[in-house]
C-alpha positions in Angstrom: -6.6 43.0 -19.4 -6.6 40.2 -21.9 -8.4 37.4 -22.1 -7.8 34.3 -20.2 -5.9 36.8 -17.6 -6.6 36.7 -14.2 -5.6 39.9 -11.8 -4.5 39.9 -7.9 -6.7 42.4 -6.1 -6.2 43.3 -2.1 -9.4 41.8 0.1 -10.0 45.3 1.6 -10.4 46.5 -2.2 -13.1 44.0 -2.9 -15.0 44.6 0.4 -15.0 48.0 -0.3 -15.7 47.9 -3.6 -18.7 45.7 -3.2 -20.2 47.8 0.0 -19.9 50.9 -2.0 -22.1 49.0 -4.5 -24.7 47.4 -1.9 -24.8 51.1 0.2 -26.0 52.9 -3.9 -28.9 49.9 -3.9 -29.8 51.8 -0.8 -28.7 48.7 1.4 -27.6 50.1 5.2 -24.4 50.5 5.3 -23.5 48.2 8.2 -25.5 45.2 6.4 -23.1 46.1 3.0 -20.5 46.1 5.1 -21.0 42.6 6.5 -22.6 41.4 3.0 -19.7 42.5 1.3 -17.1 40.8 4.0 -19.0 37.4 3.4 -18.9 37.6 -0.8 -15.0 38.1 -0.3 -14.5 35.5 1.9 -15.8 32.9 -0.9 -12.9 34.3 -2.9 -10.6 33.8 0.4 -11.4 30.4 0.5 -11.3 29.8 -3.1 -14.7 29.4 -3.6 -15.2 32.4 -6.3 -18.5 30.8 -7.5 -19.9 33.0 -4.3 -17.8 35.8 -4.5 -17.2 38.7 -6.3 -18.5 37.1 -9.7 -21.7 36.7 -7.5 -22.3 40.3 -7.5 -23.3 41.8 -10.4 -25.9 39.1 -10.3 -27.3 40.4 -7.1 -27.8 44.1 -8.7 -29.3 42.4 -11.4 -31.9 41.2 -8.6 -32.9 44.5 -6.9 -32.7 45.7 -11.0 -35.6 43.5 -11.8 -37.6 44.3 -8.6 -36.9 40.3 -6.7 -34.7 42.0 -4.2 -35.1 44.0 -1.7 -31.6 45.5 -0.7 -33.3 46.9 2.6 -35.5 44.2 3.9 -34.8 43.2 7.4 -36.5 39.7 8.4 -39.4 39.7 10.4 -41.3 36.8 12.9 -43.9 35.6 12.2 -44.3 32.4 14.1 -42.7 32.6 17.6 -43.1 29.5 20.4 -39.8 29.5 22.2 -37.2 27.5 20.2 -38.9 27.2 17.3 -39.5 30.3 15.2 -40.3 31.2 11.3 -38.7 33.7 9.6 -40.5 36.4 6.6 -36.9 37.3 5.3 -39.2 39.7 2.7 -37.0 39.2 -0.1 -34.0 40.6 1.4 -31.0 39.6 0.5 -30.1 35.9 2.5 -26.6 36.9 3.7 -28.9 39.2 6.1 -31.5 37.4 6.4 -29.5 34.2 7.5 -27.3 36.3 9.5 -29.9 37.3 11.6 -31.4 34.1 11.8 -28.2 32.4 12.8 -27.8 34.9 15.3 -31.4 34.5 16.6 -31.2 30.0 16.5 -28.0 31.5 19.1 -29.7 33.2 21.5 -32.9 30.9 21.9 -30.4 27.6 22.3 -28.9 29.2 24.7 -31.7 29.7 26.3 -33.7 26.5 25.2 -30.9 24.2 25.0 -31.9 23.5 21.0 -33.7 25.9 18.6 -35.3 25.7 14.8 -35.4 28.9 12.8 -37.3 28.1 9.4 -36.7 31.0 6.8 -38.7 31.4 3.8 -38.9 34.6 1.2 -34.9 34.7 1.4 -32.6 35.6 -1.5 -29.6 33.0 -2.0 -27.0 33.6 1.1 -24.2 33.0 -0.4 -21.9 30.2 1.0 -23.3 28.8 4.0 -19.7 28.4 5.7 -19.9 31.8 7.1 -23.6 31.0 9.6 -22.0 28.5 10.6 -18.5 30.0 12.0 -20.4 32.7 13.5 -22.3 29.7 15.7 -19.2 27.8 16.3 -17.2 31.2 17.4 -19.4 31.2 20.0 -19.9 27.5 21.3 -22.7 26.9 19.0 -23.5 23.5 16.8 -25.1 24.5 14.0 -27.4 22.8 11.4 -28.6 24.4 7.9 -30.0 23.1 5.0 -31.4 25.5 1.9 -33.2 24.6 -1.1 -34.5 27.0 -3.8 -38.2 27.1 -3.0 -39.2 25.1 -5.9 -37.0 26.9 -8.3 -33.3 26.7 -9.7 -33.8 23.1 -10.8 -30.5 22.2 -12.1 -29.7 18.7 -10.9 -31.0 15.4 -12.3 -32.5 12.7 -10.5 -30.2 9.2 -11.2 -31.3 7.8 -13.9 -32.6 11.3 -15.2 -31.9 13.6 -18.1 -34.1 16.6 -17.0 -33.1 18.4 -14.0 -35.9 17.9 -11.2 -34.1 19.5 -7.8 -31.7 22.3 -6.9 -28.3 22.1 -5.6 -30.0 22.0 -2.1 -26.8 22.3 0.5 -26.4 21.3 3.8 -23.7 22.7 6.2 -23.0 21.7 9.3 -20.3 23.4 12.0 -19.3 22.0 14.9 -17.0 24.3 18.0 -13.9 23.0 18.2 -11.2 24.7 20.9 -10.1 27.4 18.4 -10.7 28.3 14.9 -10.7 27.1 12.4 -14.4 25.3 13.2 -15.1 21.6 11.9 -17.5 23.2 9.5 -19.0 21.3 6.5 -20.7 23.1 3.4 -21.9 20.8 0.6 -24.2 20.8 -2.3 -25.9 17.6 -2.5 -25.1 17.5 -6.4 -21.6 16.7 -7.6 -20.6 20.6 -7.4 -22.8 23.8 -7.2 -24.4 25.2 -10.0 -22.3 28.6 -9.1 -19.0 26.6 -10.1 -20.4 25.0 -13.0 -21.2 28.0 -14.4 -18.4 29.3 -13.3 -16.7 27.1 -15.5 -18.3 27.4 -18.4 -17.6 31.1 -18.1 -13.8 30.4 -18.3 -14.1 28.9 -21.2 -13.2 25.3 -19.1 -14.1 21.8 -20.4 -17.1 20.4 -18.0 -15.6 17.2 -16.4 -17.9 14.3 -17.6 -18.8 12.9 -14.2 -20.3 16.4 -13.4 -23.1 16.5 -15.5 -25.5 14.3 -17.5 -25.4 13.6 -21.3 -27.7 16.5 -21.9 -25.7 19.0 -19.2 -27.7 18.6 -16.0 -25.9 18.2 -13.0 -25.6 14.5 -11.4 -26.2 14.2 -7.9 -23.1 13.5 -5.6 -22.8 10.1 -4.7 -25.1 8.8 -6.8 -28.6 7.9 -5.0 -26.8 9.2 -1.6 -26.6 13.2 -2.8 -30.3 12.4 -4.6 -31.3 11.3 -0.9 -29.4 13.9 0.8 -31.5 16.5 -1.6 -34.6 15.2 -1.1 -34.6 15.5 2.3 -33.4 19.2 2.1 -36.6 19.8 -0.1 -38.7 18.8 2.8 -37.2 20.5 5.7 -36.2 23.3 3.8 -38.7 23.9 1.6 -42.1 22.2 2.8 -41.5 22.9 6.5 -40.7 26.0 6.1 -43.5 27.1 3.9 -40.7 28.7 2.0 -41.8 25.9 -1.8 -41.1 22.8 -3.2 -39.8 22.0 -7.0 -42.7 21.2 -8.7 -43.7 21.9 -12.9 -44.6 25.6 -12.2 -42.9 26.1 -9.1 -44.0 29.7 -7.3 -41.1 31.3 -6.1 -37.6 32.3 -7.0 -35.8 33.0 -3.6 -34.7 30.3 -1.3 -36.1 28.5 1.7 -33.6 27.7 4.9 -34.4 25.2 7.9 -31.7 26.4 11.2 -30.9 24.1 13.8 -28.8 25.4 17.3 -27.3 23.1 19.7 -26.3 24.6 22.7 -22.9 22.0 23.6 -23.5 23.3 27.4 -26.8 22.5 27.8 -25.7 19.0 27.1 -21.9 19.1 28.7 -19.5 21.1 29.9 -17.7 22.9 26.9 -14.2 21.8 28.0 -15.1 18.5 27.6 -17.1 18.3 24.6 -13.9 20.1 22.7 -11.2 17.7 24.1 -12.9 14.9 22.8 -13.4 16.3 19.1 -9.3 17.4 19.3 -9.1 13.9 20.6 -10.8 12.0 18.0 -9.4 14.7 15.4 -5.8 13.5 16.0 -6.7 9.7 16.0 -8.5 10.4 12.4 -5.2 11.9 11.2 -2.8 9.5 12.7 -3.1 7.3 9.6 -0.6 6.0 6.7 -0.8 8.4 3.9 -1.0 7.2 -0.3 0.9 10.3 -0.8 3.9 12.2 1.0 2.6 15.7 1.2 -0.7 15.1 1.3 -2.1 15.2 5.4 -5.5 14.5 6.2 -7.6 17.8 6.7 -10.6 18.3 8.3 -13.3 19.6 7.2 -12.8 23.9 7.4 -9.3 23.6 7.2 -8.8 23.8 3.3 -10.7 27.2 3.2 -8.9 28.8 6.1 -5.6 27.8 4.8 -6.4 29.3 1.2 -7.8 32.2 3.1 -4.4 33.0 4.9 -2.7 32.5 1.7 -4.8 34.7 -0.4 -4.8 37.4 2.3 -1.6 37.8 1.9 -1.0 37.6 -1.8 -4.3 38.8 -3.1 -7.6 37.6 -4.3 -7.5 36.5 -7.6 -9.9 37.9 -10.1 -10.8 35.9 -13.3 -11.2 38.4 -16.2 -14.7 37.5 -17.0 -15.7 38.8 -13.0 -13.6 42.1 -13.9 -15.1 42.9 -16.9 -18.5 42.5 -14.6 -16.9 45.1 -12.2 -16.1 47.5 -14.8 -19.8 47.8 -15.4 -20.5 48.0 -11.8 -18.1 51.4 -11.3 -19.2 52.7 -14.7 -23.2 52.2 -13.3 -22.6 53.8 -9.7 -19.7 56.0 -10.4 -17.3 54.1 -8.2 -13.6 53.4 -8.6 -12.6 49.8 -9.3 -11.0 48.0 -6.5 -6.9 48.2 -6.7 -5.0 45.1 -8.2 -1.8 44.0 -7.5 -0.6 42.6 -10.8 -1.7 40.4 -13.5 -1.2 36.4 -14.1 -1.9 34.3 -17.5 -4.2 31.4 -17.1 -7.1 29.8 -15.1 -7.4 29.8 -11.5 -6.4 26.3 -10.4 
């Protein structure tokens, strides 16, 4: 493979591949299983700064003794529909899982539940949680911050970085798949594809970062406002840390908020008027021919089909990554398809 090259590889490869990694960390295997499926599903949807490139990084955690590949989240605060989460440095894709699943159950039975989560590893993208809750009737509400650490982004104004990426997703049922689901970092991209970047050797667009290479805040004062309020709900209500000087932890904090649509109207209803006012949002002159309106989820489930199909590609920095991976646990690397010059657009 040569540099600059990028290979096709089949999604069951990379599942399989990355399970078979997570299950010789001593993970279960049904949590590599579903850990694996959600890293893959970043490349699906074209967002490899979660996916495969994501994890020899997370090796390199349970390497240095921050992760804890078979950590299952325990309560530890429990009064109905609001609950607190230990996720005891498992890994987040878990951790949240379960806690998405658990903000399920109680709004169904409370009409609304809270699940704060601190001690978490980083969950990957936050897409997936919110799916799961839509799949199943579910409105659901997250917001993550870094518990005080990964301080890339600068306030406006700033040169220094002060806050972390802090995303908020939101995803909201709709009457079949794919979800209106919204995942953003509240700076101008995530620190995953900026690096990301930089690992392909790409120039950094200018109105990504500052003069000194910290990431801007999208929107200007509206993403700084955005993360600011993710600190507090995801890190000071949660207990999970807040950015300071010398913040304390390295693992993330995560504030999840279930609506039950039911317990507020009847589903049938609540759907026909987001298809309704879906349609009326798209029934507008375009600037472009080609270009239709596209709600939020859409993108990524369109360049999921599309890659399913054709394969997932793999930029050669991530393989080279891999390599080490099979040469470390003795594992074959996944199959490829073929090879392509050039960057992933």
């Amino acid at each position: 493979m040569t540099a600059g090259e990028t290979i096709l590889c089949l999604p069951g490869e990379l599942r399989g591949f990355a399970a078979s990694v997570l299950t010789r960390i001593r993970m279960d295997e049904a949590d590599a299983d579903f850990m694996a499926g959600v890293i893959v599903a970043s490349d699906l949807a074209g967002h490899e700064s979660h996916g495969m490139r994501r994890l020899p990084e997370y090796v390199g955690r349970w390497r240095a003794g921050k992760a804890n590949p078979s950590a299952r989240p325990v309560i530890e605060l429990d009064s109905g529909a609001v609950l607190r989460l230990d996720g005891r440095r498992g890994y987040g894709h878990i951790v949240l899982r379960d806690a998405t699943d658990l903000a399920v159950r109680r709004a169904r039975r409370h009409g609304i539940a809270a699940v704060a989560v601190r001690r978490a590893e980083h969950a990957g993208r936050l897409a997936d949680y919110c799916d799961r809750a839509a799949a199943e009737g579910i409105a659901l509400l997250l917001f993550a911050n870094d518990a005080g650490a990964g301080q890339d982004v600068a306030p406006p104004g700033g040169l220094r970085p002060r806050l972390a990426t802090n995303p908020i997703a939101v995803g909201i049922p709709r009457a079949k798949a794919p979800h209106l689901v919204l995942d953003m970092s509240t700076s101008v991209v995530a620190a995953g594809r900026l690096a990301e970047w930089r690992d392909r050797g790409e120039p950094i667009p200018a109105d990504w970062v500052t003069e000194t290479g910290v990431l801007r805040p999208a929107g200007g004062v509206k993403g700084f406002g955005l993360a600011m309020v993710v600190e507090a709900l995801a890190g000071a209500l949660t207990g999970a840390g807040t950015v300071s000087a010398h913040p304390e932890h390295d693992d993330q904090g995560t504030l999840v908020i279930a609506v039950d649509i039911t317990s507020f109207r009847p589903m049938a209803g609540f759907v026909a008027e987001v298809e309704q006012f879906i349609a009326y949002v798209r029934d507008v002159p375009l600037e472009s021919e080609g270009q239709p309106v596209r709600m939020p989820g859409e993108s990524g489930a369109q360049t999921s089909r599309q890659r399913a199909a054709d394969g997932v590609p793999v930029q050669e920095f991530t393989w080279r990554r891999l390599e080490e991976l099979a040469v470390e646990f003795d594992l074959s690397l996944p199959e490829t398809r073929a090879a392509q010059c050039g960057p992933l657009t």
